[in-house]
C-alpha positions as CSV (number, residue, x, y, z in Angstrom):
1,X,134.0,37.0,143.5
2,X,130.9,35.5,142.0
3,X,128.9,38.6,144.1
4,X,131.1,41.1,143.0
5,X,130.8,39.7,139.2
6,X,126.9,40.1,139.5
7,X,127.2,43.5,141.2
8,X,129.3,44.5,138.6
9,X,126.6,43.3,135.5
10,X,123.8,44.7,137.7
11,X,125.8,48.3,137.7
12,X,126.8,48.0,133.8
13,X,123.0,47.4,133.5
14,X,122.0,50.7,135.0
15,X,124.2,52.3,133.3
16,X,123.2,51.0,130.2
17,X,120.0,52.0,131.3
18,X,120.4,55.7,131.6
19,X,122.1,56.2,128.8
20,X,119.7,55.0,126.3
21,X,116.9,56.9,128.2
22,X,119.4,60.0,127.7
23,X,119.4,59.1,124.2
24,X,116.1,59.2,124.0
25,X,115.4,62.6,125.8
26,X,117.9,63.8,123.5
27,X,116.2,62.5,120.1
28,X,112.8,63.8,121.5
29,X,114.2,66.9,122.3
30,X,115.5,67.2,118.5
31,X,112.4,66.4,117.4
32,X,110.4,68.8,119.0
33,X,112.7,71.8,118.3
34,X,112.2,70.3,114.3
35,X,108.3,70.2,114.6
36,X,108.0,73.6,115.9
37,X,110.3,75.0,113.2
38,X,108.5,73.6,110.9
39,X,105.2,74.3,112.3
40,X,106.1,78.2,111.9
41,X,107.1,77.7,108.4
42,X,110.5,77.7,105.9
43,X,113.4,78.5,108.1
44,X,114.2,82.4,106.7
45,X,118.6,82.5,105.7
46,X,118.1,85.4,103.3
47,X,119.9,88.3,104.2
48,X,118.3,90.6,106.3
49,X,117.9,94.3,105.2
50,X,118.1,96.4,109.1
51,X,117.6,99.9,108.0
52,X,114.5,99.8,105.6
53,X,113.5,102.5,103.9
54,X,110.6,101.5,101.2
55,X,108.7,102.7,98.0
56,X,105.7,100.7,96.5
57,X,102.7,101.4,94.6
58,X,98.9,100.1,95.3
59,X,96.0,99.5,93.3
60,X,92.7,100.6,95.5
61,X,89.2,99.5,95.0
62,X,86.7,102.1,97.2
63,X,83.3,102.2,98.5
64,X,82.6,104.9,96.2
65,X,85.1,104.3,93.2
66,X,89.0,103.2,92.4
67,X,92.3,104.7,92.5
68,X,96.1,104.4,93.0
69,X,98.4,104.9,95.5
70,X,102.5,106.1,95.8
71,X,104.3,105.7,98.8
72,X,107.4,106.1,100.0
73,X,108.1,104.9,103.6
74,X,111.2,106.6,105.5
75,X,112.4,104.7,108.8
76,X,112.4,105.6,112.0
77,X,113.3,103.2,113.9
78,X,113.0,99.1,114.0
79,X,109.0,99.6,114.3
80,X,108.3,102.8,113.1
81,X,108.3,104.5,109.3
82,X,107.4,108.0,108.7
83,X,105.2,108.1,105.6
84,X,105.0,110.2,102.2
85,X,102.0,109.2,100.1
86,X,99.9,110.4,96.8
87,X,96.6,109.0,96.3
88,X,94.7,109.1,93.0
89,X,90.9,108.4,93.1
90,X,88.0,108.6,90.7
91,X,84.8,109.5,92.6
92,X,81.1,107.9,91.6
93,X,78.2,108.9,93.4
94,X,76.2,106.3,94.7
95,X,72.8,106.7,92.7
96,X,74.8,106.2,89.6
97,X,72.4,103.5,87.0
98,X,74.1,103.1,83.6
99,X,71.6,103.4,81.0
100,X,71.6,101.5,76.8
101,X,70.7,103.5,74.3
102,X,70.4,102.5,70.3
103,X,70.4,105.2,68.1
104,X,71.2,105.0,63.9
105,X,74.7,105.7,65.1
106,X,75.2,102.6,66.9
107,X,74.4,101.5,70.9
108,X,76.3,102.9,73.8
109,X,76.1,103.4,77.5
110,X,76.0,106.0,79.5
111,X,75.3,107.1,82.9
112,X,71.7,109.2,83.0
113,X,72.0,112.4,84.3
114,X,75.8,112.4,85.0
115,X,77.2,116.0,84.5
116,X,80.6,115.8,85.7
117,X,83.8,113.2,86.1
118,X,85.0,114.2,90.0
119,X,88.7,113.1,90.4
120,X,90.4,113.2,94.0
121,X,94.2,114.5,94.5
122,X,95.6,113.9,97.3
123,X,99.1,114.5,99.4
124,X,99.9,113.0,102.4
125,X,102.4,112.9,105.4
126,X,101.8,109.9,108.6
127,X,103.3,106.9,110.1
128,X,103.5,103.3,110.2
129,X,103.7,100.8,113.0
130,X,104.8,97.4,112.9
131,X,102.8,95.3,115.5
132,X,103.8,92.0,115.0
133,X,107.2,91.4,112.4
134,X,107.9,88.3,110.1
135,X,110.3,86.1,111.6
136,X,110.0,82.9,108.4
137,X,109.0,82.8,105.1
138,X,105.5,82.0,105.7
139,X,104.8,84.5,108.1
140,X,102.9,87.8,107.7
141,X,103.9,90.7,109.3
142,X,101.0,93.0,110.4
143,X,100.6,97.1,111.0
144,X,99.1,99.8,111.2
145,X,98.9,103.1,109.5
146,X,97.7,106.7,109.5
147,X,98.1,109.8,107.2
148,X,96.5,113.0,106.6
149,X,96.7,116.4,104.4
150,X,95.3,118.5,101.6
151,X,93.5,116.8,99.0
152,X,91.8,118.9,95.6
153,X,88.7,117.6,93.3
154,X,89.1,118.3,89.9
155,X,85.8,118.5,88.1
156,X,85.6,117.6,84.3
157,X,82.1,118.1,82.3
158,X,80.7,115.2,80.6
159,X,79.4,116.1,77.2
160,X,77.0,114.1,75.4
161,X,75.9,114.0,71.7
162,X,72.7,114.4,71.1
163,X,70.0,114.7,68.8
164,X,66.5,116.0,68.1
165,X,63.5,114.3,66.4
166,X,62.6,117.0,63.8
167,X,59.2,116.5,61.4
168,X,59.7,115.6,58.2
169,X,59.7,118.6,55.4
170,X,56.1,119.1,54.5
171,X,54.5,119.1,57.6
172,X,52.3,115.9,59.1
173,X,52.1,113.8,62.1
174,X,56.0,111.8,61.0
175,X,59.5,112.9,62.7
176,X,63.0,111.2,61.6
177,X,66.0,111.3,63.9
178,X,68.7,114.2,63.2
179,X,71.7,112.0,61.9
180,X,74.2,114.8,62.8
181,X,74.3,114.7,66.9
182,X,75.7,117.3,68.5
183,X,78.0,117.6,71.5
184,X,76.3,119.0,74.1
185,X,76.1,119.0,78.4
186,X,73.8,117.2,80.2
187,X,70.7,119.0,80.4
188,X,67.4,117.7,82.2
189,X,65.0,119.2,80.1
190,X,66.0,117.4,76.9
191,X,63.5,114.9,78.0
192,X,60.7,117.7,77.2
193,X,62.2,118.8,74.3
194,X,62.3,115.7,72.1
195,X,65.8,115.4,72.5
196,X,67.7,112.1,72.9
197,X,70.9,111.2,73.7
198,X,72.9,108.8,71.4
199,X,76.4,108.2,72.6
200,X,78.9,110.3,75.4
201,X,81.3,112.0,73.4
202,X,84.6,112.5,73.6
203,X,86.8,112.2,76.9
204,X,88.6,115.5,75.9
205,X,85.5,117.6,75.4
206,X,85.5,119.9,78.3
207,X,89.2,119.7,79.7
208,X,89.4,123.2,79.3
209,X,86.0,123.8,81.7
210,X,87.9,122.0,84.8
211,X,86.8,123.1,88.0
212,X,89.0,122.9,91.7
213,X,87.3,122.3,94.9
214,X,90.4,122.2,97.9
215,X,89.8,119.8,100.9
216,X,90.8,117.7,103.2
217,X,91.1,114.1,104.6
218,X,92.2,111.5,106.8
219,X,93.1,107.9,105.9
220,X,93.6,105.1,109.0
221,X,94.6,101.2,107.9
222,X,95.8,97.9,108.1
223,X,98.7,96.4,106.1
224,X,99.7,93.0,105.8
225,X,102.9,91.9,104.7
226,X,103.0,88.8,103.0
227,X,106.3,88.9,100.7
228,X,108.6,85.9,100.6
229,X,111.6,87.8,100.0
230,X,112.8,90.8,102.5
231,X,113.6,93.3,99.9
232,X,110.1,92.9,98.2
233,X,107.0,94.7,99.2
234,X,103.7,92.5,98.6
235,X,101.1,93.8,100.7
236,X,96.8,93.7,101.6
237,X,95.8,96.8,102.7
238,X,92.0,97.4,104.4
239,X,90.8,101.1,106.2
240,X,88.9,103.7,106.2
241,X,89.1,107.6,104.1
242,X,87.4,110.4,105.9
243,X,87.5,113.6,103.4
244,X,85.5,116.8,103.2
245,X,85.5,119.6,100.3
246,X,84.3,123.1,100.6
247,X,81.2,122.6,98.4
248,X,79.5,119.5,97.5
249,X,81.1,117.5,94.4
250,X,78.4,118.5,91.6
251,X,79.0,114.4,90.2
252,X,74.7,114.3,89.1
253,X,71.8,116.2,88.1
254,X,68.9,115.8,90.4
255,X,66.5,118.5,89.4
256,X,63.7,118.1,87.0
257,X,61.0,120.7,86.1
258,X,58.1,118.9,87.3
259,X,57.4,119.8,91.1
260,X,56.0,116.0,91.5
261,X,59.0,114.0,89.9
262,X,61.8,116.5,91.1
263,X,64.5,114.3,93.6
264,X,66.7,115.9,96.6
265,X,70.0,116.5,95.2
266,X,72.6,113.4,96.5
267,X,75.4,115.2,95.8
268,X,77.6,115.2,98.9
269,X,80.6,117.0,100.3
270,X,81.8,114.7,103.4
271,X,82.5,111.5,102.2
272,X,83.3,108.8,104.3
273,X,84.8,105.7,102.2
274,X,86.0,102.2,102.7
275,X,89.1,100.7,100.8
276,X,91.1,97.5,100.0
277,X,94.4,98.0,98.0
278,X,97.0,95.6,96.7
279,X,100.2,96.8,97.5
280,X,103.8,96.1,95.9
281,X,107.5,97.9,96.0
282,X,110.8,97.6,97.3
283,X,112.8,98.0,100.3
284,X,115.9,100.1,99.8
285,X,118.5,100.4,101.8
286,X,120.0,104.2,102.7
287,X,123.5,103.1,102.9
288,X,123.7,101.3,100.3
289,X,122.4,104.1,98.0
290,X,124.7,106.2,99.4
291,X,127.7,104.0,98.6
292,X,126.5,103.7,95.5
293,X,126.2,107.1,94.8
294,X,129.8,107.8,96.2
295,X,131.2,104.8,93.9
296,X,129.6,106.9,90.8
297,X,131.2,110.1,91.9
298,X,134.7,108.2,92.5
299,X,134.5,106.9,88.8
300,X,133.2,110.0,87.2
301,X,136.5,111.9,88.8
């Protein structure tokens, strides 16, 4: 009896045993799952939008100037949106120096030798592909993007007012400034002709000279989605613009009328262009629009 007591105690014992190690596979187990949740961030229970169709706007700072950006994103399948997209962009050239001038009219700024604003239309139609999606709140989802199409360069004169240093009535070796400057184009033989520049004039002088030049371009980038919410668009966008026009973008005046100071015009008529944008929108969902729009028809009836 007393052996089968003590085998009894013994068995208890490796029972005992096992189960706490079970418990303790168990509670590691839990643990780990926990930590690795956690490691990938805030545990996502929003409601998921499936069929995401998308419009957002984007602020874009370029290599050669700044614009904005409309897209709206049409989907084709879980990965895959086709893209409609109009880009606005203000072109500088890249020799562009402001210049101070003081004059009895007050001090402005002004870009020397600048003869025309160049601003960039342009209309688009590409795709997007999602490489890696956003499973948690903290993740980022990243793609890729390409468009392409027509794009058209509106030219604006700048005029400038000006003035002349006339000699005083009477004759002699004394000139006072003209207080009355007049608007005028940029010319580069004021500098010969004892005219001076005082201030640019207005924006609206010369909106009835605009000039087209047609073209074309290609735009290839990067988006990254960082949004906490899944019907929010909040995106960094990096890529490159390739763009050509039919004649070169007349943005400066190169030419001067003496042979030994005259420059090679920099004007150019490929451009090839870096840009970062900020981008932000919604994501809308087709059937719910539609329902929507059949629930207005039902109550206008």
């Amino acid at each position: 009896m007393r052996m089968l007591s003590s085998l009894q105690v013994q068995i208890c014992r490796v029972d005992c045993f096992f189960n706490v190690k079970k418990q303790i596979i168990v509670f590691c187990g839990v643990m780990n799952c926990f930590f690795a949740v956690y490691a990938q961030g805030e545990i996502d229970l929003q409601p998921r939008v499936y069929y995401r169709n998308e419009w957002s706007l984007a602020g874009m700072i370029n290599s050669n100037g700044f614009g904005a950006n409309y897209r709206y994103g049409q989907r084709i399948d879980a990965a895959n949106k086709r893209l409609f997209e109009v880009d606005f962009a203000y072109i500088k050239n890249l020799k562009e120096t402001k210049s101070y001038v003081e004059s009895e009219l007050g001090s402005a700024r002004y870009v020397d030798g600048k003869k025309n604003h160049a601003f960039d239309f342009r209309f688009a139609l590409g795709k997007q592909h999602e490489m890696f999606r956003k499973h948690d709140l903290g993740g980022i989802a990243v793609r890729y993007f390409y468009n392409y199409g027509p794009s058209v360069a509106l030219l604006k004169p700048i005029y400038y007012n000006v003035g002349v240093w006339k000699p005083l009535p009477g004759g002699g070796p004394y000139f006072y400034w003209d207080p009355f400057p007049q608007p005028e184009k940029f010319d580069p033989l004021w500098a010969g002709n004892n005219i001076r520049i005082s201030s640019r004039a207005s924006f609206f002088k010369g909106l009835d000279e605009l000039k087209l030049l047609p073209g074309a371009f290609a735009k290839f980038g990067f988006n990254f989605d960082f949004s906490k919410q899944d019907r929010v668009v909040n995106a960094l966008e990096a890529g490159i613009i390739a763009e050509g026009f039919i004649k070169k973008l007349e943005i400066m005046d190169f030419t001067y009328t003496h042979p030994e100071s005259r420059k090679v015009a920099q004007n150019q008529q490929f451009f090839l262009t870096l840009f970062v944008s900020y981008r932000f929108g919604r994501i809308v969902d087709p059937y719910e629009v539609k329902k929507k729009r059949e629930r207005t028809k039902e109550i206008s009836y």
